[in-house]
C-alpha positions in Angstrom: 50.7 14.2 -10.2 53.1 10.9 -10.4 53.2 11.0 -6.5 49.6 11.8 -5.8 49.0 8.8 -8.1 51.6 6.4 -6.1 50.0 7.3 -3.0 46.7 7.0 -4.1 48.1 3.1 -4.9 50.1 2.5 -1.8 46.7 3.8 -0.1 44.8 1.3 -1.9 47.2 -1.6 -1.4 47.5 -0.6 2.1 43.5 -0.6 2.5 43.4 -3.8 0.8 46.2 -5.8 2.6 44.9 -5.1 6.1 41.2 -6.4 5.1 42.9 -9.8 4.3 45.2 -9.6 7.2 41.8 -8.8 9.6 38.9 -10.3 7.6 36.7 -9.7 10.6 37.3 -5.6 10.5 35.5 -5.3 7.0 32.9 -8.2 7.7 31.6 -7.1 10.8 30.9 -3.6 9.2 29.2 -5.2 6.1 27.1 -8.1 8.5 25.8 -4.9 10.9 24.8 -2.6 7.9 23.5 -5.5 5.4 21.1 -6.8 8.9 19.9 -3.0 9.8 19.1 -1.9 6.4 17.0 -6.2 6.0 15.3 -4.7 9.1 14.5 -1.3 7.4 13.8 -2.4 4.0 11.3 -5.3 5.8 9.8 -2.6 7.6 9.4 0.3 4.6 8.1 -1.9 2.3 5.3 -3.3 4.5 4.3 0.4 5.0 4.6 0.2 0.9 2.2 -2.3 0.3 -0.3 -1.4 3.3 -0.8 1.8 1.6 -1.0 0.1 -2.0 -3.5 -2.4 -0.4 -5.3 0.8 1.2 -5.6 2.1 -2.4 -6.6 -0.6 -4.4 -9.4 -0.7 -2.1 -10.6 2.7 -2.8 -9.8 2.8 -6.0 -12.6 -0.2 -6.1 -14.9 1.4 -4.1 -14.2 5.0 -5.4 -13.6 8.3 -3.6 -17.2 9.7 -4.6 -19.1 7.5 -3.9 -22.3 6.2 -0.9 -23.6 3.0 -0.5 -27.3 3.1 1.6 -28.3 0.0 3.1 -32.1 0.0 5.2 -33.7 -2.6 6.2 -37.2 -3.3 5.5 -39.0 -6.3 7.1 -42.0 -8.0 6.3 -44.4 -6.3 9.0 -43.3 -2.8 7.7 -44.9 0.4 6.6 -42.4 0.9 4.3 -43.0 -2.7 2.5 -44.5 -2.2 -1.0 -44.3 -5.3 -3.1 -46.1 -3.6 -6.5 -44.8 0.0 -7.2 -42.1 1.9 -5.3 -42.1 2.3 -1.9 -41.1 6.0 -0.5 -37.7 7.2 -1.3 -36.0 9.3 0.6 -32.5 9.6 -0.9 -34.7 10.7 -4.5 -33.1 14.4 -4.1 -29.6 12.9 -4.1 -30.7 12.8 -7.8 -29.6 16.3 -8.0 -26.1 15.7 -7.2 -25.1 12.8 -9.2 -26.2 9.0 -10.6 -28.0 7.0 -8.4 -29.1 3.4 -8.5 -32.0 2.2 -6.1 -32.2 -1.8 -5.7 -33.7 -4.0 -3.3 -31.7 -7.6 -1.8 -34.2 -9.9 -1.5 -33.7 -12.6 1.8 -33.2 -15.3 -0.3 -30.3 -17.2 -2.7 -29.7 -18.1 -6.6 -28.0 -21.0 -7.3 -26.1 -21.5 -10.7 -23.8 -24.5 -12.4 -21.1 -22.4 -10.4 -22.2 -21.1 -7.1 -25.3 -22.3 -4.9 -25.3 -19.1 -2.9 -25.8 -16.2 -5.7 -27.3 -13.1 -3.3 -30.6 -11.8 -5.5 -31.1 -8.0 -6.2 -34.7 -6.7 -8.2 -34.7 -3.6 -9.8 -37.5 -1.0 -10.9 -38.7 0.3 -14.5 -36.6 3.5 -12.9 -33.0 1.6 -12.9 -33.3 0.8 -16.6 -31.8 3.5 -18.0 -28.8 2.9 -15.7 -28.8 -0.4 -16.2 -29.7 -0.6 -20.1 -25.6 -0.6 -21.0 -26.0 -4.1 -19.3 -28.7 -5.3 -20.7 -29.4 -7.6 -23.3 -32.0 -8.6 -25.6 -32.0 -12.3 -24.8 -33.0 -12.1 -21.2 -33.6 -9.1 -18.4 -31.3 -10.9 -16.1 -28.3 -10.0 -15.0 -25.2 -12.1 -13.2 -22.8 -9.2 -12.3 -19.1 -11.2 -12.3 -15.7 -10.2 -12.0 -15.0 -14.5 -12.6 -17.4 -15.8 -14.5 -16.7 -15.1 -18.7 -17.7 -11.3 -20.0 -21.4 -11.9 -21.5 -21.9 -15.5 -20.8 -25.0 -17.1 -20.5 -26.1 -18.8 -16.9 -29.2 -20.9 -15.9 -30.1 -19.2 -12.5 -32.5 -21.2 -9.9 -33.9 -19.3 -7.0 -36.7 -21.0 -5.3 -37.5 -23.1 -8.2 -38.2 -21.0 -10.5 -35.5 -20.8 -13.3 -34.0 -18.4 -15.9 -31.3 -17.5 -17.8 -29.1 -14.9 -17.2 -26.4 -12.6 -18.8 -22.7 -12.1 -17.0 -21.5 -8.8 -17.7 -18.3 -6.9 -15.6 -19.4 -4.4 -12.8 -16.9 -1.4 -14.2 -17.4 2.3 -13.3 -19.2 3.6 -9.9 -21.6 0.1 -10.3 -18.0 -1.9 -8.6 -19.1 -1.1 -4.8 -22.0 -2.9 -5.3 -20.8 -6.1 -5.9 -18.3 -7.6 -3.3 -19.2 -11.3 -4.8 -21.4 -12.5 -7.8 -24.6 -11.3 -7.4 -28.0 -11.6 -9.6 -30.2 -8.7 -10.9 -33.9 -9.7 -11.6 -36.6 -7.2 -12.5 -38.9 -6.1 -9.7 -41.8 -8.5 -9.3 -40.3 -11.3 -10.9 -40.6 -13.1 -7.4 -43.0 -11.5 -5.8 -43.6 -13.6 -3.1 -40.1 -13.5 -1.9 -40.1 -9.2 -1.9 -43.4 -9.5 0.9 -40.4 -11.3 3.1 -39.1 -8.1 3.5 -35.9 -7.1 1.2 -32.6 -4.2 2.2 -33.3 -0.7 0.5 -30.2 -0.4 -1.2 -28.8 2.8 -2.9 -25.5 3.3 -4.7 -24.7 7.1 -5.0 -22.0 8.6 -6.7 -21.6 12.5 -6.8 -20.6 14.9 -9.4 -17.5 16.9 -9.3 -19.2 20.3 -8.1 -21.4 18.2 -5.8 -21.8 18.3 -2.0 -18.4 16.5 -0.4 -18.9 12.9 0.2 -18.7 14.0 3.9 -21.6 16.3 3.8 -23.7 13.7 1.9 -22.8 11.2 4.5 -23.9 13.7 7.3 -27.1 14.5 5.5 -28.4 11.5 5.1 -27.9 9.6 8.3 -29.2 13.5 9.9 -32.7 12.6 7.6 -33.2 9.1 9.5 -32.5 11.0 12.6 -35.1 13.9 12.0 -37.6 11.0 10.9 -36.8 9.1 14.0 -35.8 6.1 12.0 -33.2 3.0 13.0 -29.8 4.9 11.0 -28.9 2.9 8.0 -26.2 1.5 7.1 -24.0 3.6 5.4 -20.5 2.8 3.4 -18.3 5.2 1.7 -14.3 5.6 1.4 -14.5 8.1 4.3 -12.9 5.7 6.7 -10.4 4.3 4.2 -9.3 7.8 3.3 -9.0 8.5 7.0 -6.8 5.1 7.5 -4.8 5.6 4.6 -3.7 9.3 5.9 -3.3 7.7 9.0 -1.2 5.3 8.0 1.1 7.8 5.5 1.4 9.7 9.0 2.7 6.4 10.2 5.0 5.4 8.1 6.9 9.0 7.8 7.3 8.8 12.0 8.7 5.6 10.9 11.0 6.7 8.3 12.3 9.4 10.9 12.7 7.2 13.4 15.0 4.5 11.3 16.7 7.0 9.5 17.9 8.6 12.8 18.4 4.5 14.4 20.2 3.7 10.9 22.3 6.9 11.1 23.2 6.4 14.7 24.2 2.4 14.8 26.6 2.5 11.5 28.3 5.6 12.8 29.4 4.1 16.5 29.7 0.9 14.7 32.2 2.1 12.1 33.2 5.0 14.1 34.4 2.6 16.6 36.4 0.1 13.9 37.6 3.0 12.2 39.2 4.6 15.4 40.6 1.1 16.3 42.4 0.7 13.0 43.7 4.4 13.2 45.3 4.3 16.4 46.9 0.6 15.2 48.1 2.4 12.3 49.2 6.2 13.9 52.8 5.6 13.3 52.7 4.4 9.5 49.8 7.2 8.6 52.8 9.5 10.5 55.1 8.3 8.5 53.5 8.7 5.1 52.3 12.7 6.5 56.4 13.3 7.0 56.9 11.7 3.5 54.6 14.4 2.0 51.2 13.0 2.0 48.7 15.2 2.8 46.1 14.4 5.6 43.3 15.2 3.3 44.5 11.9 1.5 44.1 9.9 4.6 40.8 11.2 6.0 39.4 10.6 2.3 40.4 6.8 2.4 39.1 6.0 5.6 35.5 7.8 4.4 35.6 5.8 1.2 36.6 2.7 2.7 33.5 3.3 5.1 31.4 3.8 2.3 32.5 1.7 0.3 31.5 -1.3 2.5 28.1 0.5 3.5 26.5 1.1 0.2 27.8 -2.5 -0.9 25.8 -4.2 2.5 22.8 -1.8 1.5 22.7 -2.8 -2.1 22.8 -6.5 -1.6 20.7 -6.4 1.2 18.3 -4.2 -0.8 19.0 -7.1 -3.8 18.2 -9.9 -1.6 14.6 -8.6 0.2 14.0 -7.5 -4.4 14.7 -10.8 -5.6 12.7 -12.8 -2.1 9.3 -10.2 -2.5 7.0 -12.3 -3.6 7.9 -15.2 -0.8 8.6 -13.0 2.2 5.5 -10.6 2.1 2.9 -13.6 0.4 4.1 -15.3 3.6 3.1 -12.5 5.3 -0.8 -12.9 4.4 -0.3 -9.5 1.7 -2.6 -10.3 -1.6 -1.2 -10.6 -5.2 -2.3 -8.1 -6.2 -0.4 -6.1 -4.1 2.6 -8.1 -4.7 3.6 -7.0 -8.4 5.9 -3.9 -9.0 2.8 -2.7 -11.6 1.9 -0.1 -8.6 5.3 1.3 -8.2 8.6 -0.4 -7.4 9.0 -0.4 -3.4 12.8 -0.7 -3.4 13.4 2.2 -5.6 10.9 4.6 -3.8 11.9 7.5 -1.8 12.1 5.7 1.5 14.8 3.4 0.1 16.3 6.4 -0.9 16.5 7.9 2.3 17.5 4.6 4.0 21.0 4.8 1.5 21.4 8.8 2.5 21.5 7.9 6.0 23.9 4.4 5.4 26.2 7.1 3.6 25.0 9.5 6.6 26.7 6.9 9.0 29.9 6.4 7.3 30.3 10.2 7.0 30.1 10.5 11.0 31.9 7.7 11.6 35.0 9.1 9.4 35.3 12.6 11.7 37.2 10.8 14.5 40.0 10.1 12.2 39.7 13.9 10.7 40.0 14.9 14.5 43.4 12.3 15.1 45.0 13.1 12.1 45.3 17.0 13.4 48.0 15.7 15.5 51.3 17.2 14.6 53.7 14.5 12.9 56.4 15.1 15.3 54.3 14.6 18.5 53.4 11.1 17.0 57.0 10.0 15.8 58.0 11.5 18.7 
């Protein structure tokens, strides 16, 4: 035991001595793996936050739900200022809640904003609307800015009211991508016989049609009725990007494990086999003394990963502690920014880029398990 722990020392020593003797041996490997695994992390975590940016937006518009957007103009059948005008989504009712408005061609102004789009509802949307509603005015200034239940004098047209700011939560959110205003139908009568766009927010229940099937259905009903198609939103196309871009990003993960994998173990591989060939005659010498190989094969791997897992970790460390700069440079929102989602740099795809750092330094050690095969008397010798 006293000798295996004197050569474990001398090993040590040994390792350590020749890094200040050639400074540039251990500082090449740790510059090549700390600038490849920058390059990877860079490239992972963008991935990261594309998919986090991917789902915020769904998660805002929801997965179950349809936004129906038709055009009615002022010359049109369809036009009915008084009353409701034909509805054609009505047996969506069946299927889940559903929320029929009309956007009027014209804009609020408020102490705030001067360009407030205008939404009237029918008698019918009051029970979906009367958790927002309050006694005080039948207004409503949906708001994800403006104070929770706030009162606002509105202006459209000059005619002015007051009304209350409440939060769009729940399946209500697709609706509004700004601040919008909610006035009962035929409080501005006039401005609905400009023509107004049908809109319909639709969200399904769970043992409903998929939101695929609704979408199909209802642009096949303009087609059957030989109508314009309407315009038709829905998280089909985000869903579709955000696979597509999971897809992506595990080609990617493939690609720069195998590139990571490859580069540190020629790189090392190639210092390491240097270094051994400089040093034959002493690791000879220390094989006649009694050391075993194994000992020699095992300090060449740990001083390979050794330096490789310290480059990853402080490169890893720097991109951490630069986040918010680098990527808010990059254009990515806030939002997106924070580590309240899930920490990108301890994710699986760091992970996997540390695997195939130790990955390298294991294949760059097998030259020296190949050289130190060599009988001790052919080397001496």
């Amino acid at each position: 035991m006293k000798s295996l722990i004197l050569i474990v020392s001398y090993l040590w020593k040994d390792t350590w001595k020749r890094w200040l003797e050639q400074p540039s041996s251990p500082l090449a490997r740790l510059f090549v793996t700390g600038l490849l695994v920058l390059v990877a992390t860079v490239i992972l975590v963008t991935f990261h936050l594309l998919e986090r940016s991917l789902r915020e937006r769904l998660e805002r518009f929801g997965l179950n739900t349809v936004l129906v957007r038709e055009t009615v103009t002022a010359d049109s059948k369809e036009l009915v200022v008084s009353g409701e005008s034909p509805d054609r989504l009505a047996p969506l009712e069946a299927s889940g809640k559903r929320l029929r408005l009309r956007q009027l061609f014209v804009r609020a102004q408020s102490e705030w904003q001067n360009n407030l789009p205008v939404f009237s509802y029918p008698p019918g949307a009051l029970a979906v609307l009367a958790p927002f509603l309050s006694p005080e005015t039948s207004l409503l200034c949906f708001s994800e800015t403006l104070p929770e239940g706030a009162l606002v004098h509105i202006t459209v047209n000059r005619q002015s009211a007051v009304a209350r700011v409440r939060r769009p939560h729940g399946w209500l959110r697709p609706l509004v991508t700004e601040d919008v205003l909610l006035v009962p139908q035929g409080m501005l009568a006039e401005e609905e016989r400009l023509g107004f766009i049908d809109t319909t927010i639709f969200q399904r229940h769970s043992g409903a049609p998929p939101v695929a099937q609704v979408v199909a259905a209802v642009g096949a009903l303009f087609t059957m009725e030989r109508r314009a198609p309407p315009q038709v939103q829905s998280a089909l196309g985000l869903i579709r990007e955000w696979e597509k871009l999971k897809e992506r990003q595990k080609q990617w993960r493939n690609a720069l494990a195998g590139i990571l994998g490859l580069a540190l173990s020629l790189v090392y591989g190639a210092i390491a086999v240097l270094e051994f060939r400089q040093n034959l005659y002493v690791s000879a010498l220390l094989r006649s003394f009694g050391a075993p190989r194994q000992f020699l094969f095992w300090r060449h791997l740990a001083e390979n990963a050794l330096l490789a897992n310290l480059a990853a970790v402080v490169a890893i460390g720097v991109m951490s502690g630069l986040h918010g700069i680098i990527f808010g440079t990059l254009g990515f929102p806030r939002v997106v920014l924070d580590f309240t989602g899930g920490n990108p740099y301890a994710s699986q795809e760091i992970a996997a880029v540390l695997c195939c750092v130790n990955l390298g330094a294991l294949l760059s050690s097998l030259p020296i398990a190949v050289g130190l095969r060599q009988s001790v008397g052919t080397i001496l010798n």
